[in-house]
C-alpha positions, 0 to 999 in steps of 0.5 A: 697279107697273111703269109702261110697257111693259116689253119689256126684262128688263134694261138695263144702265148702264156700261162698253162696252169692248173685251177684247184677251185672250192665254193664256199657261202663266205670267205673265212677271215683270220683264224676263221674255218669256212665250209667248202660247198664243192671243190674242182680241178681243171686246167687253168691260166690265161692261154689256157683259158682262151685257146679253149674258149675259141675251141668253144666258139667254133675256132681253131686253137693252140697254146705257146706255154711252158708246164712241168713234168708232174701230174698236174702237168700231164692233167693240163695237157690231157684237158687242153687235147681234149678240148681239141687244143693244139699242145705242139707248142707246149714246152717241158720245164724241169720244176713244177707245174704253176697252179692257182687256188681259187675261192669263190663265195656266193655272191660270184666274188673270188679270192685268188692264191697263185703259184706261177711255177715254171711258167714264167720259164718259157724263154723268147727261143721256145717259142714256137715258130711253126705253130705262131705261123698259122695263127690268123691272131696271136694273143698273149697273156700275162707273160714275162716281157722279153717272151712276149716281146719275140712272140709279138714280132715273131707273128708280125713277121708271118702276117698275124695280128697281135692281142695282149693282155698285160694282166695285173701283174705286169701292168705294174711294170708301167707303159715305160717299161712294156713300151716296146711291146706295146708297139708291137700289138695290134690289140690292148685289152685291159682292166681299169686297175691295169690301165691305172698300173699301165698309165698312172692316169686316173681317167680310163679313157685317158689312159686308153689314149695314152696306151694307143698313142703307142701304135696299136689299133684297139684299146678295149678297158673292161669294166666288169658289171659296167660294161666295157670302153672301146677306142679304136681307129675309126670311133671311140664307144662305151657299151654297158653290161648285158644283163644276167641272172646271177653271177656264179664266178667271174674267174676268167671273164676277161679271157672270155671276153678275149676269145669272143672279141677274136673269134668275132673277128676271125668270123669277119665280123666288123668291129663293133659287132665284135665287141658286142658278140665278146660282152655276150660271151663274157657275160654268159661265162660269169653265170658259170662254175669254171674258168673256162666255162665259155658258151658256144657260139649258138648259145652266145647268138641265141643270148644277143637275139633275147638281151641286145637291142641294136642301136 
């Protein structure tokens, strides 16, 4: 039973950071100069990245997170309200805002340097209360344990369900260590390297196994050009890739894939459906500049009605 008024389809809890992107024909080794093609700057960073892609989608988005009083600080948010984003629950921390220097070359392949920042600074009472209580779905990202544990439980408490993405990095923490946060998601999405960091399991589907023994009701293993590997409750599937054109950036995939899975579900979508509608999504952002260059969700419907063949 949902408790409150629940106008926020998603709130996410994580990183707000700034991405500063160059493209260049090939990566330089050692002592090697490469040309830059193009360069950008735009907001970045998991929470960032999936409050607006549900913006793009049709949803109804805000962003738990800490940034800095600097310029790339008042950029972030500048970016995320112009996306529509509820920035209530950003949080001003006293050091700089994190960035990520992100290479792309021509094959879509990135190349990623990153600088946290203050990000990591965002403590379990800066959460923000108000705002996860009229989230339908909380997801959070890639976020220090002890936060992550408060937000997790903080929107059980008002009838929310849960997605978490460990990222790499805490991945490498393993599911020993996040065993108390794992028991308080609804959702797990992760890569094949982070299932790996998570269980020490070389089989993924195994690992998805050990990972919902824990309690929660969907393991999602992203797979990238091979499609993804679902275990849930009621079935366990393998869905291939849907094909693309050309791959420009895959910078934010995941995340895509993250707001297409939510919102699906916020649209009532039934499970299987939804994780369809999140490949349509995932795969139309790779064809794209920009961490967060999500489809809308006509342009999303109108890709599964030309590349998805129902079983």
């Amino acid at each position: 039973m949902l408790s409150g008024h629940k106008d926020l389809d998603v709130v996410t809890v994580g990183h707000v950071l700034m991405d500063i992107r160059f493209v260049v024909d090939r990566f330089a080794g050692p002592d090697e100069e490469a040309a830059i093609k193009h360069q950008a700057r735009n907001v970045g960073g998991c929470a960032a990245n999936v409050a607006i892609g549900v913006r793009k989608l049709g949803g109804r988005s805000g962003v738990v997170a800490k940034i800095g009083l600097d310029s790339f600080g008042r950029t972030a948010i500048e970016e995320l309200m112009r996306a529509g984003v509820d920035v209530s629950g950003i949080r001003i921390g006293m050091g700089p805002t994190g960035f990520s220097i992100v290479i792309i070359d021509s094959r879509g392949k990135i190349a990623i340097y990153g600088f946290k920042g203050v990000a990591e600074e965002l403590h379990p009472n800066e959460v923000d209360e108000g705002l996860i209580s009229r989230a339908k779905y909380v997801h959070i990202a890639s976020l220090r344990v002890d936060t992550s544990i408060a937000a997790a439980k903080l929107a059980r408490s008002h009838g929310a369900k849960v997605s978490w993405d460990p990222g790499r990095r805490l991945s490498q923490l393993g599911l020993e260590k996040l065993a108390d946060l794992v028991k308080n998601v609804d959702i797990v999405l992760v890569n094949e390297e982070e299932c790996f960091n998570l269980t020490h399991v070389e089989d993924y589907k195994e690992g998805a196994r050990k990972i919902k023994s824990l309690g929660p009701s969907l393991v999602v293993v992203k797979r990238g050009a091979k499609g993804i590997y679902a275990l849930a409750n009621e079935f366990e599937l393998e869905m291939p890739a849907l094909p693309v054109e050309r791959v420009v950036d895959t910078t934010g995939a995941g995340d895509a894939f993250a707001s297409g899975l939510l919102m699906g579900l916020c649209r009532g979508y039934r499970l299987k459906r939804a994780l369809v509608y999140a490949l349509a999504v995932a795969s139309l952002k790779v064809t794209r500049l920009g961490s967060h260059a999500v489809p809308s969700h006509e342009e999303t419907i109108r890709y599964l009605w030309e590349h998805y063949e129902p079983e």
